[in-house]
N, C-alpha and C positions, 0 to 999 in steps of 0.2 A: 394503621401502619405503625404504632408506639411511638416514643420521643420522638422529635425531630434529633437529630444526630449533630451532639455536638463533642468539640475536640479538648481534652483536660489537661493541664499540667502535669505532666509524668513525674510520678517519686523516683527517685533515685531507686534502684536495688544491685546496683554492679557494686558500689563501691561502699556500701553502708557499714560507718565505723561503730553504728550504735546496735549492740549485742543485740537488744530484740527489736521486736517486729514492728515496724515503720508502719506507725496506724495513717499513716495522712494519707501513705500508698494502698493501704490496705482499703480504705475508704475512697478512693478515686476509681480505684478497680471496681471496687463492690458499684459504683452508680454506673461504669461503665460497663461493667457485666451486666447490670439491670435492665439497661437500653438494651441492649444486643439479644437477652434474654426475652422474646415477645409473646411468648408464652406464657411464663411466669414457671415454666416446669424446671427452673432450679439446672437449666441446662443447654449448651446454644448448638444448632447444627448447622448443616454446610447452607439451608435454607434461609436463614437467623440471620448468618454472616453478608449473605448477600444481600439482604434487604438493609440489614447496618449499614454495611459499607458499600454500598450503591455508587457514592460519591465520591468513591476511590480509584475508577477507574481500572481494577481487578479482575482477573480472568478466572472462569470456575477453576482451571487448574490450579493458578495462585491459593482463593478460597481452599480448596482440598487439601494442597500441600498444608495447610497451616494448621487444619484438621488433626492432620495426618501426624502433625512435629509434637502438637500438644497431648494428642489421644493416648494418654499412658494404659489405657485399661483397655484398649482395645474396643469400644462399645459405639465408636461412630459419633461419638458427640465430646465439648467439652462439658465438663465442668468445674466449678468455679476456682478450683484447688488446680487442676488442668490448664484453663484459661489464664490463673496468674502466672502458671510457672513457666507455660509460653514466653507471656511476653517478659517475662524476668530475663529468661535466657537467649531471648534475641535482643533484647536491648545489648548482653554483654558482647554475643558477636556485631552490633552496631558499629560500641564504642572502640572497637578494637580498629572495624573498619574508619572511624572516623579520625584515632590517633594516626592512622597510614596515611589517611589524604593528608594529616595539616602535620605537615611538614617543618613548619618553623614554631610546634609548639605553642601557639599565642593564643589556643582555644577557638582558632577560626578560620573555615575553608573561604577561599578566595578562587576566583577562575584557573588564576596560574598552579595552583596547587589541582585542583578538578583537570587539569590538562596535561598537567605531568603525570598524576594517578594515572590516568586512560593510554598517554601513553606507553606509559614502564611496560601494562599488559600487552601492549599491540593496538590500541585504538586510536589513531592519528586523528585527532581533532580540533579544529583550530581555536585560539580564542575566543571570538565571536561566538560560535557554537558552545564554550566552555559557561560564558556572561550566563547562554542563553535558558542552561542545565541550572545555574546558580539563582536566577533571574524565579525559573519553577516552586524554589524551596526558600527563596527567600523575604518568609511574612515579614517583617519589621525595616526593609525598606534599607540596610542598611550595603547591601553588593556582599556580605560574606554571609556563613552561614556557623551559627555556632550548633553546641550540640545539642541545645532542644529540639533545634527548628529540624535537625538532621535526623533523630530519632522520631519526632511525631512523623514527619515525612513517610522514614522507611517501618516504623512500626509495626503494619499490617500486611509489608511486602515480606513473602518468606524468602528472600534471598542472605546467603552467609558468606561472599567472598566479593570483591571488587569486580571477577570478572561478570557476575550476576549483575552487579550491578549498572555495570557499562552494557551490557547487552540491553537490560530495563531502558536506559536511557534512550538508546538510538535505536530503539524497536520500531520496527517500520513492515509494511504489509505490501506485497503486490498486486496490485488490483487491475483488470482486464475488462475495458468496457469495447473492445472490438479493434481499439486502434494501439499500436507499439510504437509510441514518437516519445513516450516519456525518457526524461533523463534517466538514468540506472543507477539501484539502489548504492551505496558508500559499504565497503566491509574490511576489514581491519586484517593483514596480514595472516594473523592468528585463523582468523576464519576459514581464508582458502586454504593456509594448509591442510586445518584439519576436513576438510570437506562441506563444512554447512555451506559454504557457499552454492555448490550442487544441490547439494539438496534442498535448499530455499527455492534456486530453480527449478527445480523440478516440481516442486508443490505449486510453484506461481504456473508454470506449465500444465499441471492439471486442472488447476482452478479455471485457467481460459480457457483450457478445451469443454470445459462444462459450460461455462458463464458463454461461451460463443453459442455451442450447442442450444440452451434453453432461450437464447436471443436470435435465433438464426432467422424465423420468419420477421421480426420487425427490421431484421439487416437486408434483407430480401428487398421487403417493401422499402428500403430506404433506395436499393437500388436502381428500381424501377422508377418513381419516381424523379430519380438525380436522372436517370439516361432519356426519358419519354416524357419528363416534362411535364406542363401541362395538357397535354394527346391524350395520355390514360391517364387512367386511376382516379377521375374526379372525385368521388366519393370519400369518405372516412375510411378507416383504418381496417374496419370489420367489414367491410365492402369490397377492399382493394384483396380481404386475404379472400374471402368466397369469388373473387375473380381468380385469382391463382391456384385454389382447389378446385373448381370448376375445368381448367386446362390442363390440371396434369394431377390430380389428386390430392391426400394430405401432405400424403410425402414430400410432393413438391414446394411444400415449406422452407426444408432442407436444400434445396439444391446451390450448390456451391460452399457446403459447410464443412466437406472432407476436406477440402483443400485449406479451410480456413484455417483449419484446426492442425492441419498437415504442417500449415507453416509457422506456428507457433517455435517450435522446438530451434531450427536451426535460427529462425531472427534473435530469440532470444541469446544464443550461445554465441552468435555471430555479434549481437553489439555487445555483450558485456566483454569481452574477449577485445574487441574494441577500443569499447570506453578505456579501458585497466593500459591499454598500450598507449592510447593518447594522452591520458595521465601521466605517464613516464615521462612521456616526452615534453609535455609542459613544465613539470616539474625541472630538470635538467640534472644538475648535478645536485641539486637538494632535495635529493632522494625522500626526505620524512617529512616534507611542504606540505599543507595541508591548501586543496584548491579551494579557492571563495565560491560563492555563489555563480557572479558570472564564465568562471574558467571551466565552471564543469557545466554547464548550459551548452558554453561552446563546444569541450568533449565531448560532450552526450548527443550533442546537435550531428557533428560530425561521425557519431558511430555509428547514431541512427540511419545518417545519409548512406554509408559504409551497407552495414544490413540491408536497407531500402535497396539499394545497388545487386547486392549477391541476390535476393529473395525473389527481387522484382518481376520476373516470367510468370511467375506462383500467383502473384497481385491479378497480370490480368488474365489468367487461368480462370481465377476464382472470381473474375467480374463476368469472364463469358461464360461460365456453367449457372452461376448463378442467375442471368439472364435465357439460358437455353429454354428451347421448347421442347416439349415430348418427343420425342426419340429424335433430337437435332446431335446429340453425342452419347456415346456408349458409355464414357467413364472419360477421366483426366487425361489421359495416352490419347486417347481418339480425339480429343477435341485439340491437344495440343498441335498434333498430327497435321489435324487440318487445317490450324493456323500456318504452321510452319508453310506448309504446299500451297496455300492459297492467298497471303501475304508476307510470307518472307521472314528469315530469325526478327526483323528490325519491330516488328508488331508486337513482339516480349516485352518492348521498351515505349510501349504509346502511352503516353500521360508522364513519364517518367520526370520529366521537367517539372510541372507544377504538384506533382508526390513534393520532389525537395525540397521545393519553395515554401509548400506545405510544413515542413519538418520546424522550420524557424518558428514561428509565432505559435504553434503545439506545446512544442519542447520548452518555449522561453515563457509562455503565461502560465502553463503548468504547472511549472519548478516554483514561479515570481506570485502565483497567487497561494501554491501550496504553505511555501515557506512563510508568505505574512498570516494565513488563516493560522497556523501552528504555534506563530511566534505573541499570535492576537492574544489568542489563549491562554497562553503561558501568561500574560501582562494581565490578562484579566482572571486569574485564577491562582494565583502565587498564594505560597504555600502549602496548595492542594496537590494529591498526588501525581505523574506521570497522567498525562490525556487521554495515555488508553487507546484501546484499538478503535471501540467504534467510533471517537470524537476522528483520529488520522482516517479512518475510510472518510467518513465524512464530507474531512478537510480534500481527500484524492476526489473522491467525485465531483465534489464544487472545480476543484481545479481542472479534472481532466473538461468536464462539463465547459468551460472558459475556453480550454484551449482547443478544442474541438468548435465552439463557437466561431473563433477568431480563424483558421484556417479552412472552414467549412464551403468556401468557396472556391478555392483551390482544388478539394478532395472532388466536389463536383465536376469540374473543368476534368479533371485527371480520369477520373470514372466515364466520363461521356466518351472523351480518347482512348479509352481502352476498349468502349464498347463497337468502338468503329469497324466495321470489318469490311475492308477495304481489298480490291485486288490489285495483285502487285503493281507497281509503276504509276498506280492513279494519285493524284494529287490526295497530299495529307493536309486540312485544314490545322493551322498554326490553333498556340494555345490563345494568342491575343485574339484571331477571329472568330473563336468560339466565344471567348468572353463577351465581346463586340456582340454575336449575334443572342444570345442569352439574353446580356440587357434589353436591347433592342426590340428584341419580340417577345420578353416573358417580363422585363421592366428587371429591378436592384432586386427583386424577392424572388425571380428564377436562381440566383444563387443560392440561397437557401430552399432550393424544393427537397426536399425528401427528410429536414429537420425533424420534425416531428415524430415521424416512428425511430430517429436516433438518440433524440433527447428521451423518448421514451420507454429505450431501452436501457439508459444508463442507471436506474434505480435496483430492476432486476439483476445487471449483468454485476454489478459492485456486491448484490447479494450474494451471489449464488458463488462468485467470486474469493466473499469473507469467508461464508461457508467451509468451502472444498477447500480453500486454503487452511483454514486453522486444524480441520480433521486431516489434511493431507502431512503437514509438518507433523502430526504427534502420532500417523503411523511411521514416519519416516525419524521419528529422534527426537524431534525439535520442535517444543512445543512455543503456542503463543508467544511466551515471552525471549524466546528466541533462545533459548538451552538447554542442552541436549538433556532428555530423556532418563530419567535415573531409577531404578527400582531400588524397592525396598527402603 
């Protein structure tokens, strides 16, 4: 693997008063071209770079760009006359960026200055959040950041304007492991006007429609189990699915995955469109308020409920098709059909009470474990670069993984009542006497039945997830690091 990788004290080249060539720089680069160089062929490419800078938390597109800025000959690689003058001439757009942030001159960013920079562009961010950017890049312990610590920092990130660099900061990924109860991602003015907000949607909307799809039979078996208890399915996992292609074939994997996937689109546009309004309204007349952690838990909680509310017919649509037997429905119309005729509009809405209840401890350990694994990190890793996308999936999975834990009893309760099909006028068992009878005859672990093929879908469904999402933003504009798409 060559050197282990380590970080040098950068020469000066923006501002050198001395007419020749700065051997101390010239010799710091030469030992760090040598690392990077693990070939020994006198030349580094985009392979090189990424085994270097592994510890950077860099996306091949970053690595390419940087290719791309130095490669004056056009041959796909640097070298070593290439590779200095890289970083000679991003240091200079550094320092330029770093005279904007510090504001009062004194050679040192502070949060208040990181927080008014982000604003001026459009990024409303609060202090706490501002600490927590400074907290990243600040090796020597001291709350401010001078300009070494800013430059080895952004060094290796090919970004050359402050808005690059607020984007880098509060890059964040959407991630779909079956259930939509998380809070909604934060986006800065700037953003919806210009449209990446749709279009982030839109790649997170394709990502779930895949990551649902390729998780469809373990969501299957999660529901059979949640509604039938211990009656079927005793067996393991690769038991439970040759019982369900025995009765209706492979295909019958899928059943209830169009609708799954059907209702991605409006939950999503229905809570963000949400969230952004109960924002306002929280805020009041101080329109540029940046909300804390728990004001937008509550937002986010309430738009969720809002979405849950409009979507909810679809919820248990997709619980009865997914549950159907071989030719018990034609398609989504016929099955709806026969609810409607043979329990009444009121059956759209069975489980709907413990969904909400649900919504609370999802939304609230989600956000509360996300934000401490992110913030761990940052405290255990300062100075090193931005976390990166895989360490945040990571951080989403553990969290959503939590908060799917903590309301998993609930989703159970809500799934059993939707699977009731009841004719009209007959008595509807309450949600407390289904809990009652759960415990009762399957003990505190009927709550939890059908766990197991949900936690073991959450590893796939965050892959397949990162995937379609980072190819989906950079046909659409918007790469990884969340700005727009530039040729040439």
């Amino acid at each position: 693997m060559g050197t282990p990788w380590t970080w040098f004290p950068w020469a000066h080249c923006q501002e050198s008063e001395s007419p020749g060539p700065d051997l101390e720089r010239e010799k710091r680069w030469a030992e760090l071209f040598d690392q990077l160089d693990l070939n020994k062929d006198g030349r580094i490419d985009i392979l090189e770079l990424r085994a270097g800078l592994a510890g950077q938390g860099l996306s091949r597109g970053s690595l390419e760009k940087i290719v791309e800025a130095g490669d004056t000959n056009q041959d796909g690689v640097l070298d070593f006359e290439e590779f200095t003058q890289y970083l000679c001439t991003h240091e200079k757009q550094l320092k330029l960026m770093f005279r904007s942030l510090d504001r009062n001159n004194d050679g040192q960013i502070d949060a208040g200055e990181i927080q008014h920079s982000l604003r001026s562009i459009g990024v409303d961010i609060s202090l706490e959040d501002a600490t927590r950017i400074l907290l990243s890049m600040d090796k020597d312990g001291t709350m401010t950041i001078d300009w070494n610590e800013w430059r080895d920092y952004f060094l290796f990130n090919p970004l050359t304007n402050m808005e690059e660099v607020a984007r880098y900061w509060k890059r964040s990924i959407m991630l779909d492991i079956g259930e939509q109860l998380t809070v909604p991602d934060e986006f800065s003015e700037e953003e919806k006007k210009s449209g990446y907000v749709w279009r982030q949607l839109m790649a997170g909307a394709m990502a779930g429609s895949v990551s649902r799809t390729g998780t469809a039979p373990l969501d299957r078996l999660k529901v059979f189990r949640q509604v039938h208890g211990s009656s079927a399915f005793k067996g393991n996992v690769l038991s439970s699915f040759q019982h369900m292609v025995k009765e209706g074939g492979l295909q019958s994997l899928w059943r209830g995955n169009g609708i799954n996937v059907l209702k991605i689109a409006p939950e999503t546009a229905i809570k963000f469109t949400a969230y952004e309004k109960i924002k306002n309204v929280m805020r009041g007349s101080n329109e540029t308020r940046n909300l804390r952690v728990h004001e937008r838990f509550v937002a986010g909680s309430l738009a969720g409920a809002m979405a849950q509310t409009a979507i909810y017919p679809m919820e248990v649509l997709k619980t009865r098709l997914t549950l159907r037997k071989t030719g018990q429905y034609s398609g989504i119309s016929d099955c709806a059909k026969q609810i409607l005729q043979r329990e009444g509009v009121t059956a759209f809405y069975k489980g709907y009470i413990p969904n909400l209840l649900g919504i609370i401890p999802y939304a609230g350990i989600d956000l509360a474990v996300y934000e401490t694994l992110k913030f761990a990190w940052l405290n255990r890793n300062r100075g090193l670069a931005d976390p990166g996308i895989m360490v945040l999936v990571g951080c989403g999975a553990v969290s959503s993984t939590c908060g799917q834990l903590a309301s998993y009893p609930l989703a159970l309760i809500r799934t059993r009542m939707q699977a009731q099909a009841l004719e009209k006028g007959a008595p509807k068992p309450s949600m407390l006497a289904l809990l009652h009878n759960i415990v009762t005859q399957e003990g505190v672990a009927g709550l939890y039945r059908g766990i197991s093929p949900n936690l073991l879908k959450v590893i796939p469904a965050v892959s397949l997830s990162y995937v379609v999402y980072e190819y989906t933003r950079i046909v659409l504009g918007v790469d990884i690091e969340g700005r727009r798409g530039r040729k040439g």
